[in-house]
VOTI-74357 format. One record per residue (C-alpha): x, y, z; residue number from 1. Coordinates in steps of 0.001 Angstrom, whole numbers, plus 500000, padded with zeros to 6 digits. Example, Ala and Ser with C-alpha at 12.3 -4.5 7.8 and 13.67 -1.06 7.14 Angstrom:
BEGIN
X_Y_Z_i
512300_495500_507800_1
513670_498940_507140_2
This chain:
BEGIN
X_Y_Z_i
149523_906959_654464_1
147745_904022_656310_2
148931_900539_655288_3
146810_899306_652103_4
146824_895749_652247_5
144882_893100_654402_6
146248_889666_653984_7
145690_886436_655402_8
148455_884434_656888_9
149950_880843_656998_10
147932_880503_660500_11
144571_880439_658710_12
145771_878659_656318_13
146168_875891_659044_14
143219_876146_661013_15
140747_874947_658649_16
139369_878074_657328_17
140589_877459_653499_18
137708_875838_651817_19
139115_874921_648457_20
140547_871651_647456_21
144172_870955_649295_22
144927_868443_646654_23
144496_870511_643341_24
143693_873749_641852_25
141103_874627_638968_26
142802_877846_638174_27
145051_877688_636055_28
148210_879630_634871_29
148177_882190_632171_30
150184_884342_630145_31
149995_886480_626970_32
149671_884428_624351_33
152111_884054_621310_34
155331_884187_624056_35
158040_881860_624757_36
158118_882821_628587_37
161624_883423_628746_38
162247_886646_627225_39
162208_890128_629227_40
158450_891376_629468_41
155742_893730_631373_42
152381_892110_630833_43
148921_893763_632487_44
145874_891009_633028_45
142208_892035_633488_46
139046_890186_634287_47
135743_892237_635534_48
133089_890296_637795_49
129443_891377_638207_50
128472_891320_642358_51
125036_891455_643206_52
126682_893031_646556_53
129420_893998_648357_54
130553_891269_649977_55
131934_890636_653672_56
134681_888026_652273_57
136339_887210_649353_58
139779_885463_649919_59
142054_884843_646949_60
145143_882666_646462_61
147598_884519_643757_62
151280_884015_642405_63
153227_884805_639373_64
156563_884368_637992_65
158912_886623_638095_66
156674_889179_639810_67
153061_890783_640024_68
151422_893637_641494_69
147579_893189_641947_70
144955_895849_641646_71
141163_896074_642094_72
138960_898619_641309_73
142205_900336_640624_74
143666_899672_644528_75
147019_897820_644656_76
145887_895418_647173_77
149163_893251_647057_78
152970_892598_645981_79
154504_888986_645460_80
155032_886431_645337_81
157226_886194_647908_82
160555_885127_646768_83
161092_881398_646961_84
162634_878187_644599_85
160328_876087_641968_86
160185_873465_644644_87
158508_875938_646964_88
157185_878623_644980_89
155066_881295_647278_90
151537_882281_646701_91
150010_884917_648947_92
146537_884725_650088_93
144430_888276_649900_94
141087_889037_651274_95
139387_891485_648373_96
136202_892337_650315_97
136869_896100_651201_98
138198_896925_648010_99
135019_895115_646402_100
131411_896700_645781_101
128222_896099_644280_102
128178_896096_640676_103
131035_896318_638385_104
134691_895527_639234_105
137987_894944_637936_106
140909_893041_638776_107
143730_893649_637210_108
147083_892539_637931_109
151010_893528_636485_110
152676_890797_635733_111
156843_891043_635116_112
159210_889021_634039_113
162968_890701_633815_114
164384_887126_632120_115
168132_887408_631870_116
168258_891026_633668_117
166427_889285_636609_118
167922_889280_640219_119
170134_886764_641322_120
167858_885905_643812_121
164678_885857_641319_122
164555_881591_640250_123
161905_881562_637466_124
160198_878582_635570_125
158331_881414_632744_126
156267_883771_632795_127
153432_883138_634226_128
149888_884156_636468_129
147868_882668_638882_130
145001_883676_640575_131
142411_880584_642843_132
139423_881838_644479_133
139295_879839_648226_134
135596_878741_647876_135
133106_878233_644763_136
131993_882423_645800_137
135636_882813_644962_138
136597_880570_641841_139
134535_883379_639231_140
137998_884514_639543_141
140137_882139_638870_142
142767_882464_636333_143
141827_880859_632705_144
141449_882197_629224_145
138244_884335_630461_146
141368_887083_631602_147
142566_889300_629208_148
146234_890029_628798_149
148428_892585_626475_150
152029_893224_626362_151
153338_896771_627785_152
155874_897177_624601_153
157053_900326_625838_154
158924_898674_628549_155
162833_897480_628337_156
165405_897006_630700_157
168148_898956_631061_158
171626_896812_631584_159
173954_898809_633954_160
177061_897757_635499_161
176981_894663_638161_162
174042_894811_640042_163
172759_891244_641343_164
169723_893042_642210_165
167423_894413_639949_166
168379_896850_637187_167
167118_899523_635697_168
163834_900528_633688_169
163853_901978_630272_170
159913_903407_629437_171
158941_904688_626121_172
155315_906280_627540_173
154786_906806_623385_174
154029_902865_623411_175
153163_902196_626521_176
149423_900826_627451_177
147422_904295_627432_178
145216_905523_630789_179
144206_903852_633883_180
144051_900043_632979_181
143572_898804_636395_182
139951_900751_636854_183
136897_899018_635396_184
136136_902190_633098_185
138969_901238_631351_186
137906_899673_627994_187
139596_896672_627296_188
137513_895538_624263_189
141146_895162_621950_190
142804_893374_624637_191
143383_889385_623479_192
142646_886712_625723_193
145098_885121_627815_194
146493_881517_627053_195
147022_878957_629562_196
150567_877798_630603_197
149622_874964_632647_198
147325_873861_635520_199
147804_875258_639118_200
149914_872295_641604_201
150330_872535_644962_202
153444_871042_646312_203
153247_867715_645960_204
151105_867653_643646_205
153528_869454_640845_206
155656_867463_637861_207
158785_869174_638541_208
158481_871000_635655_209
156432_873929_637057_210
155512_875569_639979_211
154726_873590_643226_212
152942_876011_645604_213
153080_876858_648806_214
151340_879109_651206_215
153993_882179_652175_216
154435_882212_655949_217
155223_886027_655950_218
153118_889147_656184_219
152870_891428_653882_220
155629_894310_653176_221
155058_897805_654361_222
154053_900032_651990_223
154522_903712_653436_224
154359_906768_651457_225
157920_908823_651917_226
158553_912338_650353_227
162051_913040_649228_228
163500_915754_651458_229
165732_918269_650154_230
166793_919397_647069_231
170716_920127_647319_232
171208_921386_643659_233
169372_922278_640290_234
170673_923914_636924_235
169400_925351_633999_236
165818_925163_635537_237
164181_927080_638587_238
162786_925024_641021_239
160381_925973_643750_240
161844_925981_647751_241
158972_923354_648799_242
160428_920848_646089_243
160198_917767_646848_244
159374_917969_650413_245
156005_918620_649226_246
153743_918180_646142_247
154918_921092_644255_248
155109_921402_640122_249
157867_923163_637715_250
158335_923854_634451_251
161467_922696_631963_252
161334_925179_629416_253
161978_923893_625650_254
165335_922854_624330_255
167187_922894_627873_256
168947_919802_630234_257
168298_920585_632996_258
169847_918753_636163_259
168563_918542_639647_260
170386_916423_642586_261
167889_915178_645315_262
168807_914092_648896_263
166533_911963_651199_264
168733_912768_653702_265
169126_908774_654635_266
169223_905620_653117_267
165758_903996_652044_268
164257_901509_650034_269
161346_902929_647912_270
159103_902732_644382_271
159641_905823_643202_272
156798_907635_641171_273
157369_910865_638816_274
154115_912432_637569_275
154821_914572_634637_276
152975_916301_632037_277
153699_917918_628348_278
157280_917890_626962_279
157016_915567_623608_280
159899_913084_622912_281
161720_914792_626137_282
163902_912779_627824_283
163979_911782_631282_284
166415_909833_633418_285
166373_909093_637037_286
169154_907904_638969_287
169654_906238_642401_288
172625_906328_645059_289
173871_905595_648551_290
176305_908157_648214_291
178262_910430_645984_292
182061_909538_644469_293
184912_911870_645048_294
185397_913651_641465_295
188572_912239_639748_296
188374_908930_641918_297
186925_906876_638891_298
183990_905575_641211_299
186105_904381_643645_300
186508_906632_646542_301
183766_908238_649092_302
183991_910778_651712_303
181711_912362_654067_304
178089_910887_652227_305
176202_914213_653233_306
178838_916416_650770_307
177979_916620_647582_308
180387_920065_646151_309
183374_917820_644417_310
181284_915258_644049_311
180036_913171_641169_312
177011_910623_641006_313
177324_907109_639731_314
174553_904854_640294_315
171175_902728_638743_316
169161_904607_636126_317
165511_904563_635166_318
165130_906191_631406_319
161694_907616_630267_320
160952_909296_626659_321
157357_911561_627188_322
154758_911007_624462_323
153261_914568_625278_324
150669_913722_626681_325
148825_915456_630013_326
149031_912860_633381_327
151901_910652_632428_328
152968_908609_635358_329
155725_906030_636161_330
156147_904210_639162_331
159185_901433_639206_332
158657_898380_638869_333
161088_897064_641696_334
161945_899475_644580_335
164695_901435_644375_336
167191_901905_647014_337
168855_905272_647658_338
169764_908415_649512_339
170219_910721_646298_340
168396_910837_643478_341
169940_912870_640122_342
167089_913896_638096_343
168068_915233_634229_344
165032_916312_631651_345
165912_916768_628339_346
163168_918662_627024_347
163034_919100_623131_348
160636_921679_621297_349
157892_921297_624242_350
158296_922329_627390_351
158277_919325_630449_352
156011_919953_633420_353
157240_917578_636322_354
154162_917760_639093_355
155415_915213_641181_356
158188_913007_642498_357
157849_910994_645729_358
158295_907498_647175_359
156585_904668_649014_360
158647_903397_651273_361
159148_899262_651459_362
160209_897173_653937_363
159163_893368_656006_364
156681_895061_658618_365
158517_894997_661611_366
157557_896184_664627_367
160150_896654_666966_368
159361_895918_670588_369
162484_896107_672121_370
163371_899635_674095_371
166455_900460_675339_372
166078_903745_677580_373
169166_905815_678170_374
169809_909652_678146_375
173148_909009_675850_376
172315_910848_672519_377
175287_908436_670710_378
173227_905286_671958_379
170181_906219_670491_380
171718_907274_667641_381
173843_903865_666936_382
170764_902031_667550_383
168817_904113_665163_384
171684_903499_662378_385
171128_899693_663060_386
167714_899726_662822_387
166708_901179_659835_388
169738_899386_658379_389
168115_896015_659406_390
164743_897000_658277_391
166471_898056_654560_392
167756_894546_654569_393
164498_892719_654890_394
161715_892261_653267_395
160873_889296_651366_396
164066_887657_652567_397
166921_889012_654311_398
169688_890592_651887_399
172938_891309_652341_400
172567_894722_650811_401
169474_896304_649216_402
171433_898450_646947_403
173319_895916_644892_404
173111_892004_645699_405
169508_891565_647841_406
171005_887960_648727_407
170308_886202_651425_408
173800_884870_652876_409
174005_882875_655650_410
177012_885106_657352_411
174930_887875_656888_412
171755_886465_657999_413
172554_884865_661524_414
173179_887965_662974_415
170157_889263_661138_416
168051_886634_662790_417
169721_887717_666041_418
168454_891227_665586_419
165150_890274_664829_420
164770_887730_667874_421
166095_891015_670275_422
163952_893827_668754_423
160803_891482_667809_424
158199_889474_668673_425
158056_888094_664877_426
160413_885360_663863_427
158204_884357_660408_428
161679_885570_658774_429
164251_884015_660141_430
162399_880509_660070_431
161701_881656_656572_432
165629_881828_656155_433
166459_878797_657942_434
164156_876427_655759_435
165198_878102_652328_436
168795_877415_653531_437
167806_874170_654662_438
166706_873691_650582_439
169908_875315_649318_440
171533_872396_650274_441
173397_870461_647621_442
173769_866264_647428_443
176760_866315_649052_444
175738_867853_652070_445
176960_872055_652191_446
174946_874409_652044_447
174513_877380_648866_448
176168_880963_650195_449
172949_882369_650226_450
169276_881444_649057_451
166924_881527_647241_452
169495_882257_644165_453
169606_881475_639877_454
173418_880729_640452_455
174975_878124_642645_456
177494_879730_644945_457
179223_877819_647898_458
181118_879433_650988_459
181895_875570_653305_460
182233_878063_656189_461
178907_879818_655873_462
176956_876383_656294_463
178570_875764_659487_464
177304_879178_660372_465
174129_877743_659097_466
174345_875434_662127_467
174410_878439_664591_468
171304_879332_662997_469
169633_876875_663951_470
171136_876521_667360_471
170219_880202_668237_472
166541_879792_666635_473
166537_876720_669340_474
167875_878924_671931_475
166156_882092_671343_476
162565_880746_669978_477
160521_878301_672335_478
159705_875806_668318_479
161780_872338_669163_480
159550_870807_666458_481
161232_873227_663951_482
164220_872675_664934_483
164163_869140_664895_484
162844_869390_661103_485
166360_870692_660577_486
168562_868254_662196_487
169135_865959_659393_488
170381_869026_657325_489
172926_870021_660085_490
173829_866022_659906_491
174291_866550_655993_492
176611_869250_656773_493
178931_867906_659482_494
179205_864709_657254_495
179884_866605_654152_496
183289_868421_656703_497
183928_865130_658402_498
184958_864170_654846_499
187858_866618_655137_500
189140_866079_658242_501
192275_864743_658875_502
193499_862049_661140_503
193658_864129_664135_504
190126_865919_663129_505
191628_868691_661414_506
190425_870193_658314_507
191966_870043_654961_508
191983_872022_651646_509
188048_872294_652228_510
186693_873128_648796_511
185004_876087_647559_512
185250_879457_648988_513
186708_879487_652475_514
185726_882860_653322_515
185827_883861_656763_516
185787_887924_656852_517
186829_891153_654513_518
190293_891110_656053_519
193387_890139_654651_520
193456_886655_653431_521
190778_885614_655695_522
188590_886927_652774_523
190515_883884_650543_524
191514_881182_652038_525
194058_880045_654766_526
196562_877366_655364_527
199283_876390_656328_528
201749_873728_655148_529
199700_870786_656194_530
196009_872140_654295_531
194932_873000_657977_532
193854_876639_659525_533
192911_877434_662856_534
189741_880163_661850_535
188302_876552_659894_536
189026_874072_662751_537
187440_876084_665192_538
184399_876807_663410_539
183761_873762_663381_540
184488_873030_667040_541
181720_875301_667200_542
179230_873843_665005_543
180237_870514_666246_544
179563_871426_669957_545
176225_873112_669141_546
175240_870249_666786_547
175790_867935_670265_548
173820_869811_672405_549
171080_869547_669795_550
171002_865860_669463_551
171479_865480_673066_552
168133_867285_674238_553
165998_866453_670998_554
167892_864366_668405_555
169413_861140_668207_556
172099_859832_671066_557
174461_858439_668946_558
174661_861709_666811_559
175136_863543_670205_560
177901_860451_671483_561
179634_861231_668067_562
179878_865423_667342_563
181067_864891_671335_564
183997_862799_670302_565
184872_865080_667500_566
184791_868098_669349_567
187010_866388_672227_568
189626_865450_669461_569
189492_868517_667606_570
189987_870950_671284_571
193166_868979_671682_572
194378_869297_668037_573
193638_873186_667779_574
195681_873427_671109_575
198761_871224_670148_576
198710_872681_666125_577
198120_876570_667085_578
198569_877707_670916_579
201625_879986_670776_580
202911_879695_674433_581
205229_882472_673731_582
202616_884607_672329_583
199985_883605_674313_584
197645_883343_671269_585
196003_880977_669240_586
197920_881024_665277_587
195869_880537_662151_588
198522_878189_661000_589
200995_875381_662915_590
203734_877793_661371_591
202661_880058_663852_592
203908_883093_661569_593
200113_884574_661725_594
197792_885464_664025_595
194319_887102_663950_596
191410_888246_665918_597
189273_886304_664391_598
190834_882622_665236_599
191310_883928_669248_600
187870_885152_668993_601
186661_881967_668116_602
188775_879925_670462_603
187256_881815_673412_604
183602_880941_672124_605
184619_877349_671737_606
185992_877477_675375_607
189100_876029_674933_608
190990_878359_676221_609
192248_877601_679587_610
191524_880161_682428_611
194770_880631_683710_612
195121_882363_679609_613
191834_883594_679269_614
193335_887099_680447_615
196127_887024_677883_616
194615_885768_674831_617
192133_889044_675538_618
194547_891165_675984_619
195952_890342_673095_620
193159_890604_671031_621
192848_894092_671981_622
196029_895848_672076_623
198342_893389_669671_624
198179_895256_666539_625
200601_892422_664756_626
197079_890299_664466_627
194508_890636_661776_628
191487_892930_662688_629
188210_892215_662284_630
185616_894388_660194_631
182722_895161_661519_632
181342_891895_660040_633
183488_889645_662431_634
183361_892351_665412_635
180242_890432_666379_636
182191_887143_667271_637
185371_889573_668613_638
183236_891337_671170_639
181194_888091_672196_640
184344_886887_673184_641
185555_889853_674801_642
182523_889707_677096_643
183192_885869_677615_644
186253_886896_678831_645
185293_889335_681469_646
185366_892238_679736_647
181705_892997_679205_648
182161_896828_680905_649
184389_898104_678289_650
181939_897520_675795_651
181331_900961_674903_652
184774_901376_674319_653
184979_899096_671442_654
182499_900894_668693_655
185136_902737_667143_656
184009_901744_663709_657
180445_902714_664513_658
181689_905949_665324_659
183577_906190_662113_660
180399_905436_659994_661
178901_908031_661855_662
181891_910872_661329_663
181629_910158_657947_664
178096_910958_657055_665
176326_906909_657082_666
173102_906805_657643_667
173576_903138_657367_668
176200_900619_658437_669
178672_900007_655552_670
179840_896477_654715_671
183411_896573_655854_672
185690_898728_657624_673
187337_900822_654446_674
184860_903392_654608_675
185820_905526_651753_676
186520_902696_649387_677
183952_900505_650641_678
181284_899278_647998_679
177918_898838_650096_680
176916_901642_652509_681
174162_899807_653990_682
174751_895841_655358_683
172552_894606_657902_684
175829_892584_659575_685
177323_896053_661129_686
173710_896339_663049_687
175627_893936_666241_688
174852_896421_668539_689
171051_896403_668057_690
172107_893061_669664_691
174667_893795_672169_692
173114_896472_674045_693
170138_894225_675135_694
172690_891193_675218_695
175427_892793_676808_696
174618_895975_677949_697
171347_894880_679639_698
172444_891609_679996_699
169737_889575_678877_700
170221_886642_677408_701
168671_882797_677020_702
170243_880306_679557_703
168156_877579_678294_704
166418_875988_675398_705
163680_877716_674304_706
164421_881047_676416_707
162659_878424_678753_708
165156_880369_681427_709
166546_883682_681467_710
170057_884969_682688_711
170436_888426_683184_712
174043_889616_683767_713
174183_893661_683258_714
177734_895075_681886_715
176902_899063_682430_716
180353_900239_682115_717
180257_903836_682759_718
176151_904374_682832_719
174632_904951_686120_720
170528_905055_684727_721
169273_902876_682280_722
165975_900393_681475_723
164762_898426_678636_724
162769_895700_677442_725
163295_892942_675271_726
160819_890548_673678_727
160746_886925_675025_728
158191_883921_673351_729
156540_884556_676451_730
155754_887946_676931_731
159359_890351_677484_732
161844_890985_679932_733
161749_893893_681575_734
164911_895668_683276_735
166195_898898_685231_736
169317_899736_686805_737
169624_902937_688910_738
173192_903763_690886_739
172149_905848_693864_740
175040_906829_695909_741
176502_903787_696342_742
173928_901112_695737_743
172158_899915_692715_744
169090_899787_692641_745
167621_897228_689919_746
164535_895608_688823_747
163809_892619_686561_748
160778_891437_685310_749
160272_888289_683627_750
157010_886676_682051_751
154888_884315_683886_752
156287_880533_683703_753
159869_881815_683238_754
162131_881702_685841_755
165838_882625_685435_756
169475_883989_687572_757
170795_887375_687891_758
174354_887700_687976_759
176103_890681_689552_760
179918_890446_689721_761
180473_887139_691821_762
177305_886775_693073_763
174260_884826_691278_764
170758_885497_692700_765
167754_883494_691797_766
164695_885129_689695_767
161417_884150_689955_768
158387_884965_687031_769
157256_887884_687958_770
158721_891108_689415_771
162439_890798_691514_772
163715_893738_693020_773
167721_894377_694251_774
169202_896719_696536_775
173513_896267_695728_776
């Protein structure tokens, strides 16, 4: 199914071909009348437009609050807005030419507003729709009371347990709007006018007290349709072999409950749509999972996810009650995420006729660009796993999970900006991320967990991983005018930490939640007689050092004179307060009676460890069992710093936990390391090695500002043929390694204007733009 929308983006926005006023808009916002905004509602809008032809442009400018799906001549031609906060709310821009002709037409639009059952991430003002036509051709369009509006009464939500994201549907089709509203056949004579809300505002033009708009800077999400794939069991009903893998009807006789468990085989994110006929006052529910719960377990245990004998399903439900009726269709209103779907009918005296059941598939339209080229089936396979578990992370924003929390948390979301920068050209997310965290922040200087977000949650760690956002943005993305636009948040946040150091620069009893990793206590908080833990001090050793180099190249001096300072006092603190001489490692306490991965991770990536214990403190990390493991969440930092110490070639060996997933059936990385008890099966932070094997494996990597200069240092380990190619903002970088007999052969590539050094054991050759062969 080709892609069905054609959007404009931010770009033309900025280069002068938007023809309506910058300063104000004429449209105005609308809703149905007779409403207080706030409560739970489904609300369809109409307005039909005479064209004496069919024109070659016609560029519209649309938003809505919570959500809207947009329709012409009964095409949906766009999703949005794009989730963002009342200080920034998104409007996407839509050219409606192709779906235009000459005569008659209808837009339509389906407007939703879940009110208290709404996302965590979904902020919302009212309900409310906009629509502004980009030039006077345009403006017949524009939102005002010459719309029509009615109330979909046959729509209410269905409260499950804790879901941050979306929850379910329940659909009475008996009152629901009858036929094909979004077509201009559709007679609409009954339908009341709408009633105006308030005038459209651009950003800085807005009260406060409504929406100020802004352009989105993203493209529009795929929409791909996806058949479900297997059916893996049915009772009381017969069901024909070819459903659902294709189109294929069946009948529910009268009086039975019939139950039917469907499998897409992997993870997804999709609207579903059921087609059904028939079947009077039957009832209908349709229910979503990752994965299926060991029977007896009370929900809380998994096994192998492709099992499903001894298994039981727990998950989101969508309810519908049939009004009889030939052609009833429902298609969700937010996109489900699953791998099995559990579909029971509940047919009374009528029989139920189910024609169809099928998904479109939703997803931020990445393309990935990257290749990594390797006859190792487990490889491909891991990288595979990653991928699609990145791409069912992003969309609008990145998420943490798509299945229950779709927020975008910083811990989560710096390695997700990592992935993108390795596997894409397109970075519109991640600077997408890094200014709505950059808004999150509160007076006194932290950042929110994640953002956008109703609630106000604060983890002081995650905004100094904020910082190493916007350091690897700098490194990875050639934008210093971006990044300086963010300096005087990363200045809020170091002041709002400096006011918790000690004397000696160490932190103390930092408020809020101090999480640092699903592991132990680290998921809690740390310390040790004097307030003071080592996994706190030395992230911010690392934001302070990255917050200096910064200021140094583009900021302010005396910014980059002062995070200097404080990373000089706080190296010698963490080494008096933690280093274990006896141990050899670095303690998460000045007790000394702990010790974990994660702080000896991070002491490597802050450099302080001195050489003559680089070796030791590795070792350790590896083979001590007495310290606190990392989940796969933290394994990012624990093999960066395993490479930093030399140990780059053993890389393969340390994906135990990707294996594991793997064994047990994941078609998705899950969000910690307790795979059976785990809650999420599919968090974007467990893709690291969509990272590491251009980073590590391939070893290439920025060595400047920018990617201004490239350093490529190769840890094959135990392969002896492989290539790939990883996008650079100047073109990509290109690399093969070939071992025949006993030299390597190897070629690197790099884009024109980009020069870089290849390092191969102890020997560092120059590269010049261009191709550079090797013989080793």
């Amino acid at each position: 199914m080709k892609r069905v929308f054609k959007f404009f983006t931010l770009f033309i926005l900025l280069t002068g071909q938007v023809t309506f006023s910058q300063s104000s808009w004429k449209a105005q916002w609308i809703a149905a009348q007779n409403i207080t905004g706030h409560e739970y509602g489904v609300y369809y809008f109409r307005k039909a437009v005479d064209l004496a032809a069919r024109p070659s442009s016609f560029i519209v400018h649309v938003s809505a609050d919570n959500r809207y799906k947009l329709y012409v001549n009964g095409k949906l031609v766009s999703l949005g807005p794009a989730r963002g906060d009342s200080y920034s709310w998104n409007y996407e821009t839509v050219d409606l030419a192709s779906y235009l002709t000459a005569g008659k037409n209808t837009v339509a639009a389906l407007v939703y507003n879940e009110a208290e059952y709404r996302p965590e991430a979904q902020i919302s003002f009212r309900t409310g729709f906009i629509l502004q036509g980009n030039s006077l051709a345009e403006e017949i369009l524009n939102t005002d009371n010459t719309w029509k509006c009615i109330r979909d009464n046959g729509r209410k939500p269905v409260p499950g347990y804790f879901f941050a994201a979306s929850k379910g549907e329940m659909v009475d089709m008996k009152q629901t709007v009858k036929g094909d509203w979004t077509v201009s056949s559709y007679d609409d004579t009954a339908w009341p006018a709408a009633g105006k809300v308030s005038d459209g505002s651009l950003k800085g033009r807005a009260w406060g007290t409504e929406w100020a708009l802004v352009p989105s800077s993203l493209l529009p999400r795929e929409m791909s349709y996806q058949r479900i794939l297997k059916l893996r069991a049915a009772t009381a009903v017969k069901v024909p072999s070819t459903f659902p893998a294709k189109k294929t009807s069946f009948v529910v006789p009268a009086n039975t409950v019939a139950t039917l468990l469907l499998d897409q085989t992997y993870e997804t994110n999709a609207y579903i749509t059921l087609n059904f006929s028939g079947g009077k006052d039957a009832g209908i529910s349709i229910g979503y999972a990752e994965s299926l719960y060991d029977k007896g377990s009370n929900g809380r245990r998994k096994s192998n996810r492709n099992e499903v004998e001894g298994k039981e399903f727990i998950g989101r439900i969508d309810s519908l009650i049939s009004d009889g009726t030939t052609e009833q269709s429902f298609t969700t209103l937010n996109f489900r995420t699953y791998r099995y779907i559990r579909l029971i009918i509940n047919t009374g005296d009528e029989p139920l006729e189910i024609e169809d059941l099928y998904g479109t598939f939703t997803a931020y339209p990445f393309k990935q660009t990257a290749a990594f080229n390797t006859s190792n089936s487990e490889i491909k396979q891991i990288l595979d796993i990653g991928w699609r578990t990145a791409r069912l992370n992003a969309w609008e924003t990145y998420t943490d999970c798509p299945y229950y929390e779709q927020l975008q948390y910083i811990g989560d979301t710096r390695i997700q900006a990592m992935i993108s920068y390795y596997n894409t050209n397109d970075d519109r997310l991640a600077r997408n991320a890094l200014t709505q965290i950059d808004h999150s922040r509160l007076p006194e200087g932290v950042t929110r967990s994640c953002y956008p977000s109703k609630g106000t949650q604060v983890i002081s760690p995650f905004s100094l991983w904020y910082i190493g956002m916007v350091y690897d943005y700098w490194m990875y993305r050639n934008d210093e005018k971006f990044v300086k636009d963010k300096l005087m948040g990363v200045r809020g946040v170091l002041d709002f930490f400096s006011k918790y150091q000690q004397a000696d620069g160490s932190l103390k009893d930092t408020p809020y939640w101090t999480f640092v990793d699903w592991a132990g206590n680290l998921a809690g908080e740390v310390k040790g007689s004097d307030g003071s833990a080592a996994v706190y001090d030395l992230q911010l050793l690392l934001a302070y050092q990255w917050a200096a180099e910064m200021e140094g190249k583009m900021g302010l001096k005396d910014y980059a004179s002062l995070y200097n300072q404080k990373a000089a006092q706080l190296k010698a603190t963490i080494q008096q307060k933690y280093w274990d001489p006896g141990k050899k490692l670095y303690a998460d306490t000045r007790e000394k009676t702990g010790f974990s991965q994660h702080a000896n991770s991070m002491a490597i990536l802050a450099g302080i460890v001195p050489a003559e214990n680089l070796s030791s403190v590795a070792a350790g990390l590896l083979n001590d069992n007495s310290l606190t493991k990392c989940t796969v969440y933290f394994k990012y930092y624990l093999n960066q710093a395993l490479v930093k110490a030399g140990m780059g070639n053993d890389y393969m060996e340390w994906l135990d936990i990707w294996r594991q997933n793997i064994a047990m059936g994941l078609t998705t990385w899950a969000e910690d390391s307790s795979l059976e008890t785990v809650r999420s099966d599919c968090h974007a932070w467990g893709s690291s090695p969509n990272i590491e094997f251009f980073r590590t494996v391939l070893g290439v990597d920025s060595d400047a500002p920018g990617f201004t200069r490239v350093k490529v240092k190769p840890h094959l380990g135990n392969l002896t043929k492989v290539s790939g190619e990883v996008p650079h903002p100047e073109g990509k970088v290109v690399v093969s390694y070939q071992l025949q007999g006993n030299k390597w052969r190897i070629n690197i590539d790099l884009p024109s204007n980009t020069t870089g050094v290849f390092e191969w054991k102890t020997k560092a050759y120059q590269l010049k733009p261009g191709g550079n062969s090797f013989v080793i």
